[in-house]
C-alpha positions as CSV (number, residue, x, y, z in Angstrom):
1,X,114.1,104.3,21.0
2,X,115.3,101.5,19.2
3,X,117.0,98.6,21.8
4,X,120.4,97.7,20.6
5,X,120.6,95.1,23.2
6,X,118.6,92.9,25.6
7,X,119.7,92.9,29.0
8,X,118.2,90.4,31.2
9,X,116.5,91.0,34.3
10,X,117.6,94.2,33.8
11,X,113.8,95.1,35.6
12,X,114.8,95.0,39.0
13,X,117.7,97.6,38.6
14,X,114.8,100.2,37.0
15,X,113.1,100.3,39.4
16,X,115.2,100.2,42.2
17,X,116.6,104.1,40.2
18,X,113.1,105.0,39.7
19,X,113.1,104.2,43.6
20,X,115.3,106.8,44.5
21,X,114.2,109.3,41.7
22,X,117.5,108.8,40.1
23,X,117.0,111.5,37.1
24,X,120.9,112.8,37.8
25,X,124.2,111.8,36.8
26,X,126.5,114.8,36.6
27,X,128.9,118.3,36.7
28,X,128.5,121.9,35.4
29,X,132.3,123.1,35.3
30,X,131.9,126.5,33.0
31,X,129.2,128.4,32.9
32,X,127.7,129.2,29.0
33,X,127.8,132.4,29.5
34,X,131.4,133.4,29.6
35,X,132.9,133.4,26.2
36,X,134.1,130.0,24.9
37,X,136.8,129.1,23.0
38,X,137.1,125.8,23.4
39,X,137.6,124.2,20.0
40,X,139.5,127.3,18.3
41,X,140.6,130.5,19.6
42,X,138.2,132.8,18.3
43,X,135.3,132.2,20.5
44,X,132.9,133.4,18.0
45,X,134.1,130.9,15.5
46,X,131.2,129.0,13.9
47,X,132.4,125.3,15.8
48,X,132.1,127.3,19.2
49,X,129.0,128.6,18.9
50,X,127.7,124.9,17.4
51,X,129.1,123.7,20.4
52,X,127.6,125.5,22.6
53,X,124.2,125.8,21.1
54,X,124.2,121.8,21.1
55,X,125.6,121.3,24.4
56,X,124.0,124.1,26.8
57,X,120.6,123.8,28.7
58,X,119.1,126.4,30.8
59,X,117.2,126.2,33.9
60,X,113.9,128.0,35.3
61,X,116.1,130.1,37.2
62,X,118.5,131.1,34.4
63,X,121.3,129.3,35.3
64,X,123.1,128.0,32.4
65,X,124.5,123.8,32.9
66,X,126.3,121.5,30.4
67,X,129.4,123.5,28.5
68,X,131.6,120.7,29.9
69,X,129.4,117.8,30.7
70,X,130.3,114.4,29.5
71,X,127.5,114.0,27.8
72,X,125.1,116.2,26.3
73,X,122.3,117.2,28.8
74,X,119.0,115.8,26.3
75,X,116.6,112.9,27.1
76,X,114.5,111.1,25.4
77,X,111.7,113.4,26.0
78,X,113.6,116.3,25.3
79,X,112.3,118.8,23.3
80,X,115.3,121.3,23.0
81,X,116.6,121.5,19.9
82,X,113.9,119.4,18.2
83,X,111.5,123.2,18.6
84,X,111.3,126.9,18.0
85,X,114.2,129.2,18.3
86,X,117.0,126.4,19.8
87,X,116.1,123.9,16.7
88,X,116.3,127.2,14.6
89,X,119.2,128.4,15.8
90,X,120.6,124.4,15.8
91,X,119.8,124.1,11.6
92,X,121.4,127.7,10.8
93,X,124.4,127.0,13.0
94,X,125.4,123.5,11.5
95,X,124.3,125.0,8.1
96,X,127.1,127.4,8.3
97,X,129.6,125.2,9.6
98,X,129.0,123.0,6.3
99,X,128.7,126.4,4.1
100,X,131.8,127.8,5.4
101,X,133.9,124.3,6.0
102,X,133.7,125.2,9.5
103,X,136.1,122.0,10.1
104,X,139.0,123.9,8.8
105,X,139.2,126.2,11.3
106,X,139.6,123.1,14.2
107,X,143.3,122.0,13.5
108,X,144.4,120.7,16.4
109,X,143.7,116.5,16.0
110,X,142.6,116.6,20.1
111,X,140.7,119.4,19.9
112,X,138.9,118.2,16.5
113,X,138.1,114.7,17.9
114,X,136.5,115.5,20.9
115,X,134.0,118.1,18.8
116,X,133.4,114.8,16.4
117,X,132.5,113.0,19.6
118,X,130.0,115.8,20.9
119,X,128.3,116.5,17.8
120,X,127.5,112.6,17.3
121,X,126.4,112.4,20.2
122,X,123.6,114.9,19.9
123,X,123.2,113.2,16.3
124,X,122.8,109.7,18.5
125,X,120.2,111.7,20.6
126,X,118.2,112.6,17.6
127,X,118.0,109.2,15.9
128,X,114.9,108.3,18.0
129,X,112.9,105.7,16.4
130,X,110.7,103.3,17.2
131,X,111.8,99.3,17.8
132,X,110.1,97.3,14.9
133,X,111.1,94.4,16.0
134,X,109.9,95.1,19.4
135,X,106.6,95.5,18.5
136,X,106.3,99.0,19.2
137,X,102.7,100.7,17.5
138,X,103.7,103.2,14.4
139,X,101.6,105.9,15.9
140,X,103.9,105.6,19.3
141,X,106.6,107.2,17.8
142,X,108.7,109.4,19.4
143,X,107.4,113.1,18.7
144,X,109.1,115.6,16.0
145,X,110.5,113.3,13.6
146,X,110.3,115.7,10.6
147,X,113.0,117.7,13.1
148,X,114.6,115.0,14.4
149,X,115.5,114.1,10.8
150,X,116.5,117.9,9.5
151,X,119.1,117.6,12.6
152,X,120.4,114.7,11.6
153,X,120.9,115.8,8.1
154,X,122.7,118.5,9.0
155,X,125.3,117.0,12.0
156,X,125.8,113.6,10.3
157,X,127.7,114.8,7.7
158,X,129.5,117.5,10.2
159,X,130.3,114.5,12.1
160,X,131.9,112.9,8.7
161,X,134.0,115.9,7.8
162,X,135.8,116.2,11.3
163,X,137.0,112.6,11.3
164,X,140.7,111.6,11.9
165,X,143.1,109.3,10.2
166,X,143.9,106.0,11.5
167,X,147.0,107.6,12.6
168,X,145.9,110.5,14.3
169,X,143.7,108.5,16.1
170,X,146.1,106.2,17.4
171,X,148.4,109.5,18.9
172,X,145.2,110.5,20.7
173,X,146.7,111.2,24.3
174,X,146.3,108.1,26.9
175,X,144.1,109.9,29.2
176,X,144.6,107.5,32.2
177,X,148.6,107.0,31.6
178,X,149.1,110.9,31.7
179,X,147.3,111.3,35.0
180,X,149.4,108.3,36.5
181,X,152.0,110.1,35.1
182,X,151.1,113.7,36.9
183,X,150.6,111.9,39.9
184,X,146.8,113.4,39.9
185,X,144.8,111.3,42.0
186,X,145.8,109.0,45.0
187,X,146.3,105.4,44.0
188,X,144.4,103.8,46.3
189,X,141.0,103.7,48.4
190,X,141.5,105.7,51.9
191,X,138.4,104.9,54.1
192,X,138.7,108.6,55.5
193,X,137.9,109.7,51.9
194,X,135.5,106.9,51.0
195,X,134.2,108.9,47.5
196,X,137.3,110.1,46.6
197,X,138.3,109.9,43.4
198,X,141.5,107.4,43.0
199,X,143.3,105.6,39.6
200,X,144.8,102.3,40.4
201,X,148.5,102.1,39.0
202,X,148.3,98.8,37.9
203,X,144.9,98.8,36.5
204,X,146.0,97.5,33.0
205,X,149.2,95.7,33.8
206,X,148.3,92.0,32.6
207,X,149.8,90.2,35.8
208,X,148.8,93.1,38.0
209,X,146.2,92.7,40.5
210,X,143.5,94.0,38.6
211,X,141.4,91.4,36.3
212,X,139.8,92.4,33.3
213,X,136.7,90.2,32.9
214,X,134.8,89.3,29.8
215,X,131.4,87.1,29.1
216,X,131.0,84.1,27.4
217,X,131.1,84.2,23.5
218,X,130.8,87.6,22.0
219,X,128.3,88.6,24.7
220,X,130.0,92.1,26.3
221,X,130.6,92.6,29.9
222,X,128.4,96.0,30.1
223,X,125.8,95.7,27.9
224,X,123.6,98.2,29.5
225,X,126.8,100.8,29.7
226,X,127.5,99.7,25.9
227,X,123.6,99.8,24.8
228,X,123.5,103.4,26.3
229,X,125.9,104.5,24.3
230,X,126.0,102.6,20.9
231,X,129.5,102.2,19.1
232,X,130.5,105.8,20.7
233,X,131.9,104.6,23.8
234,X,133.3,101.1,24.8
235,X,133.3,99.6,28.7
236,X,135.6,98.0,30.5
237,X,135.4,95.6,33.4
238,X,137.8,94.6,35.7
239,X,137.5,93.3,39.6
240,X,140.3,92.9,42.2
241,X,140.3,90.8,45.3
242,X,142.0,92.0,48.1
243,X,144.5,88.9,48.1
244,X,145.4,89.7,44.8
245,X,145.2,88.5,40.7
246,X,145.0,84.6,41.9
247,X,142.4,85.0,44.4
248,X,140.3,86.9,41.7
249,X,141.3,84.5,39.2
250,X,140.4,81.3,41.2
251,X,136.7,83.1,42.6
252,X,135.4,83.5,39.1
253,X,136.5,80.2,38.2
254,X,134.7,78.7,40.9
255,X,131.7,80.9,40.1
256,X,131.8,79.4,36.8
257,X,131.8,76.2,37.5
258,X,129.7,75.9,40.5
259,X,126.0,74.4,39.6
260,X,124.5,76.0,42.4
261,X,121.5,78.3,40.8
262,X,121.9,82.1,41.4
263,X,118.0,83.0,42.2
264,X,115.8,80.3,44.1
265,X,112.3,80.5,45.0
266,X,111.0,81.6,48.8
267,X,108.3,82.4,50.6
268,X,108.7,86.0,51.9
269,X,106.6,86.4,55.1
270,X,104.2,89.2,54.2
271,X,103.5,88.2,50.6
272,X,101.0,86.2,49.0
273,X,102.8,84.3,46.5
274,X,106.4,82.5,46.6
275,X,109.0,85.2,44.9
276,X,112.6,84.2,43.0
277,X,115.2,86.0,45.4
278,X,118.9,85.6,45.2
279,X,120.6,82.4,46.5
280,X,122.2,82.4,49.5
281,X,124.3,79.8,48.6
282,X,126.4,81.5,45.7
283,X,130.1,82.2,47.1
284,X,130.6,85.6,48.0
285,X,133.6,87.5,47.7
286,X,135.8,89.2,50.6
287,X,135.6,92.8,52.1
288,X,137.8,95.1,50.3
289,X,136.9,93.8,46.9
290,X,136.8,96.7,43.9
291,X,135.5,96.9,40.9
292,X,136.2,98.8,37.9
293,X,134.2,100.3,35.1
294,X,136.3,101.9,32.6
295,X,134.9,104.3,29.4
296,X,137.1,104.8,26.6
297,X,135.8,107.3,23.6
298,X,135.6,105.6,20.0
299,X,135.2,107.1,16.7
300,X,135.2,106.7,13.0
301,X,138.0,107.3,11.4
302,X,137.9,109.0,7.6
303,X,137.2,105.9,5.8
304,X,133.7,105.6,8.6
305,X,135.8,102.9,10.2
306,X,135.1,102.5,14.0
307,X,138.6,102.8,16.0
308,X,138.8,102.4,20.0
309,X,141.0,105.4,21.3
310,X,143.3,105.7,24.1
311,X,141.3,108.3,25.2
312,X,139.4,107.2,28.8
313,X,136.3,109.4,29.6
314,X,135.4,108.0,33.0
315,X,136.4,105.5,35.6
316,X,133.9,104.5,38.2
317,X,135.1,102.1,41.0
318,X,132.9,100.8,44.2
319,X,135.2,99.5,46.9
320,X,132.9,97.0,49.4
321,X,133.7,97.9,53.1
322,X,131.8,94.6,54.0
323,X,129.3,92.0,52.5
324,X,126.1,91.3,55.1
325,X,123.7,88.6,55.5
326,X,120.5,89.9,53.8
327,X,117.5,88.6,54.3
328,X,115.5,86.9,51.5
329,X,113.5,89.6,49.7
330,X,115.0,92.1,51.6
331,X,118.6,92.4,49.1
332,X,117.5,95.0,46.4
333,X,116.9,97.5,49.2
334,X,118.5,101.0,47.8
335,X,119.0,102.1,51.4
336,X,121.0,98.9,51.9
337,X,123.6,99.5,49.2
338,X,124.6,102.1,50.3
339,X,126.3,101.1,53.4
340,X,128.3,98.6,52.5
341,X,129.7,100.2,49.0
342,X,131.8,103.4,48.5
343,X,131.8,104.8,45.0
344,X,134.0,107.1,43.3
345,X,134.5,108.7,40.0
346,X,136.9,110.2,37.6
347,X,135.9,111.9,34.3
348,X,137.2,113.6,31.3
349,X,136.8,117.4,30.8
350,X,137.5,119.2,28.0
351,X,138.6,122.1,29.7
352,X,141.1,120.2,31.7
353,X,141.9,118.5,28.4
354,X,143.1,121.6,26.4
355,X,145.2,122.9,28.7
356,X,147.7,120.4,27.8
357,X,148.8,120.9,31.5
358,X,146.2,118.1,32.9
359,X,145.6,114.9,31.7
360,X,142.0,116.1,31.2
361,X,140.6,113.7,34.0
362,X,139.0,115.5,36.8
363,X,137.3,114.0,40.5
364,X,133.7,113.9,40.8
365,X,132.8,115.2,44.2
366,X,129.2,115.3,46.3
367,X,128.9,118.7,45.5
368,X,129.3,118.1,42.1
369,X,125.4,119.4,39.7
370,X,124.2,115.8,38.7
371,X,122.3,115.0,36.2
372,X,121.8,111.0,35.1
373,X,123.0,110.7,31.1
374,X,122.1,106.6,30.8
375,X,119.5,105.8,28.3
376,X,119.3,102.5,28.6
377,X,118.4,103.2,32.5
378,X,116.5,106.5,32.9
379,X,112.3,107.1,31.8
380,X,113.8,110.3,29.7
381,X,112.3,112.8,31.6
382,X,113.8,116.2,31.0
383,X,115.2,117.9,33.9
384,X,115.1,121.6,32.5
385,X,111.4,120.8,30.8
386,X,109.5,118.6,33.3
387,X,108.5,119.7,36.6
388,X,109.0,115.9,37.4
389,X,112.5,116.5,37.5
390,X,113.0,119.1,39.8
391,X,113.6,117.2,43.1
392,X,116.0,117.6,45.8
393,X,119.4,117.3,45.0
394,X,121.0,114.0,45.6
395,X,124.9,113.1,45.7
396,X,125.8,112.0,42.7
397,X,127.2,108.6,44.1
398,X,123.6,107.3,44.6
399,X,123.4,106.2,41.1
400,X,125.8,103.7,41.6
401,X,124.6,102.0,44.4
402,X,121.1,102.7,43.2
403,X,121.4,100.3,40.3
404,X,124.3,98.1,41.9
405,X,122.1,96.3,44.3
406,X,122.2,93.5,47.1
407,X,125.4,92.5,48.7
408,X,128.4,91.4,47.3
409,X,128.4,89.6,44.1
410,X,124.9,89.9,43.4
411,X,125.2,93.8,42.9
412,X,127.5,93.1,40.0
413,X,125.1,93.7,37.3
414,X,127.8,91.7,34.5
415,X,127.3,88.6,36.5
416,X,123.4,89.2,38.7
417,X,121.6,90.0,35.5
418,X,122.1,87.3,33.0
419,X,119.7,85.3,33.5
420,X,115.8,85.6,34.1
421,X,114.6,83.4,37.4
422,X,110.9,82.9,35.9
423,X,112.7,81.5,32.8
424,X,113.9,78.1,35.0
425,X,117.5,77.3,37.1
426,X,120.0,80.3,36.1
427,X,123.2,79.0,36.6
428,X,126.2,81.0,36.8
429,X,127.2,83.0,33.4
430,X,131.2,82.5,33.4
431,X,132.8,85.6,33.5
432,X,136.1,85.1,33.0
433,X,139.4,86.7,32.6
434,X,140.6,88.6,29.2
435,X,142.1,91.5,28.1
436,X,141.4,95.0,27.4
437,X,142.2,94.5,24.2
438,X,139.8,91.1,23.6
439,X,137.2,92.9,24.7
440,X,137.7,96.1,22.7
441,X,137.1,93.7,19.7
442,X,134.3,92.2,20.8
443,X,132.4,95.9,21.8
444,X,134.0,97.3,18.3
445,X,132.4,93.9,16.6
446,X,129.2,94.6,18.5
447,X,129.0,98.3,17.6
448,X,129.7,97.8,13.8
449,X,126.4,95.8,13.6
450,X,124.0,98.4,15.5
451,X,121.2,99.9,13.7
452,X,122.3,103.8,15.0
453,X,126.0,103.0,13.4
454,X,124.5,101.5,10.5
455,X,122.1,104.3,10.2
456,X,125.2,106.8,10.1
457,X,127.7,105.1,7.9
458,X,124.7,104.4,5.5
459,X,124.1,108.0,5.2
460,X,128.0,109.2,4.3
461,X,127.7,106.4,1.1
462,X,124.7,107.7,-0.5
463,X,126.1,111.1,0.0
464,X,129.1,109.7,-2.1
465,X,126.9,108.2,-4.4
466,X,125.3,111.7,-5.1
């Protein structure tokens, strides 16, 4: 897979998920098998059955998973769709939705834009080619590429012919201001539900509590969360100290301008050689800190421009119920995390969604199916294909303290994992406050110049030009 962005030091969190056998990340909600109807009303309409053939993976034991997933349930070693009858059925599918004008039959803007979003993403799946530029040996190419390219040159122009205007973009419901509105979630952390799902009131408010961060430059805040999902989704960042916006304002000024290094080198008793481990020395922040990741869906509008929407498709928080003393070496322990971090999670589902009743967001819970959808972070098993998969079933919270390592501010990956220690002194990388709306510019600005994007809008023009 081509790398759309280098995340340093990004080593450590892999394997601390390989660690754990992190292969999960979410839900099954409907099962396949009941009649859908999601996208028009006639179930049996050609942009239903696309839908479902795209989206829907069944295991060994027959059970069907993915009708309402976030994401499509296809890794890079996924073979679904890409052989025999479900990349058969795939191709006639998407070749009568294009015969027929199968768009005209999904009129409802919400309803169309979300089916744009799916189908890219299986498109985004598909485009799986090697990294020249990394070096990467022609004849290590990922397998079925003659199929990988029929798929794409069916759903890319699908993709095309279900785009919004500029206007109907922009009346996209706010996701996360209707469930504020509904009063769906608690708005706060209660330590007697410590995975609870809850949505901060004053999240976006600019003097509120809650600070949006950015990086230095044009470099994003969640590069890996952005890589894994080129120009389709855009992250945002935002941290609150229990005291309030100038206590977090006035810690990541002093973690900017400190000169103290973040990694220094020790000698670990039990090992041979001297190993960089995390400073000691870098402030900390209190118990009770929180931090926010925030997922908003973008698309291209008619004219293949790329346009952030107010539509928010997840919202993962971690609030820290204390910060220990680590020893040296001993801070990337995955058992560790979890004991001082409580996770929780709020996604979108289209079933919710359509109601019109429900802002569309929806709790993740520890009995939720999981199943881990992060490219940039997973080895691409399949879970329905490779017996390497099927392991015990793990809470779906692990993943985030399974990457977000070490306590306190060195398990926030926008600020740990900027730096490489072998490389010399990593001084701190000056996160700083901004606004959602900055940093939507600088992840639209990013996207706009990645090969997959490029890739996509390059195929609409010559499709003009014949």
């Amino acid at each position: 897979m081509r790398v759309r962005r280098s995340v340093k030091y990004a080593s450590a969190a892999a394997v601390a998920l390989a660690a754990v056998g992190l292969w999960f990340l979410w839900h099954v909600s409907v099962s396949a098998a009941e009649p859908t109807a999601l996208f028009t009303p006639d179930s049996r309409s050609v942009a239903n059955r696309l839908y479902v053939q795209l989206h829907t993976r069944v295991a060994p034991d027959g059970k069907e998973f993915g009708i309402d997933t976030l994401d499509p349930l296809l890794w890079s070693e996924t073979n679904y769709l890409l052989e025999g009858k479900s990349h058969r059925a795939a191709l006639a599918l998407a070749d009568e939705f294009l015969q027929t004008h199968g768009e005209r039959q999904v009129t409802d803007p919400l309803r169309r834009a979300i089916l744009q979003r799916d189908i890219w993403a299986v498109y985004d799946w598909a485009d799986d080619w090697p990294d020249q530029s990394s070096g990467q040996p022609a004849d290590e190419e990922p397998p079925h590429q003659p199929e990988r390219r029929e798929l794409m040159a069916k759903l890319g122009p699908i993709v095309r012919r279900l785009a919004l205007s500029p206007e109907q973009l922009a009346s996209l419901p706010d996701t996360y201001a209707d469930a504020l509105q509904r009063h769906e979630f608690p708005a706060a952390y209660d330590p007697a539900f410590p995975n609870r799902a809850f949505l901060p009131p004053d999240l976006f408010e600019p003097a509120g509590p809650w600070v949006c961060l950015g990086a230095p430059e044009q470099e994003l805040a969640a590069p890996t969360h952005d890589a894994s999902f080129v120009a389709r989704s855009e992250f945002l960042v935002f941290a609150k100290l229990p005291a309030g916006r100038e206590a977090t304002l006035a810690y990541y000024r002093h973690l900017a301008e400190m000169k103290t290094p973040l990694f220094v080198r020790t000698q670990i008793p039990g090992m041979k050689d001297p190993a960089d481990v995390w400073n000691p020395q870098v402030p900390q922040f209190p118990a009770g800190t929180e931090f926010a990741l925030v997922r908003r869906m973008v698309l291209p509008d008619r004219d293949g421009i790329l346009r952030a929407t107010k539509v928010t498709e997840s919202v993962q928080i971690r609030h820290y119920t204390r910060i220990p003393i680590v020893e040296p070496g001993m801070t990337r322990d995955v058992n560790l995390a979890a004991h001082f971090q409580d996770p929780s999670e709020i996604e979108l589902s289209r079933v919710l969604l359509f109601t019109r009743q429900h802002s569309g967001l929806r709790g993740v819970t520890a009995t939720d199916e999981p199943f881990l959808i992060f490219p940039a972070m997973t080895e691409g098993f399949d879970q329905f294909e490779d017996k390497r998969m099927r392991s015990r079933k793990v809470s779906p919270f692990v993943m985030c303290t399974g990457c977000h390592l070490g306590p306190g501010i060195e398990s926030m990956m926008s600020f740990s994992t900027r730096g490489i220690p072998s490389e010399g002194p990593v001084l701190s990388p000056r996160l700083a406050a901004t606004t959602p709306e900055v940093e939507s510019g600088k992840v639209l600005e990013w996207a706009g110049k990645q090969d997959k994007w490029k890739g996509l809008h390059g195929m609409w023009a010559r499709q003009d030009s014949d």
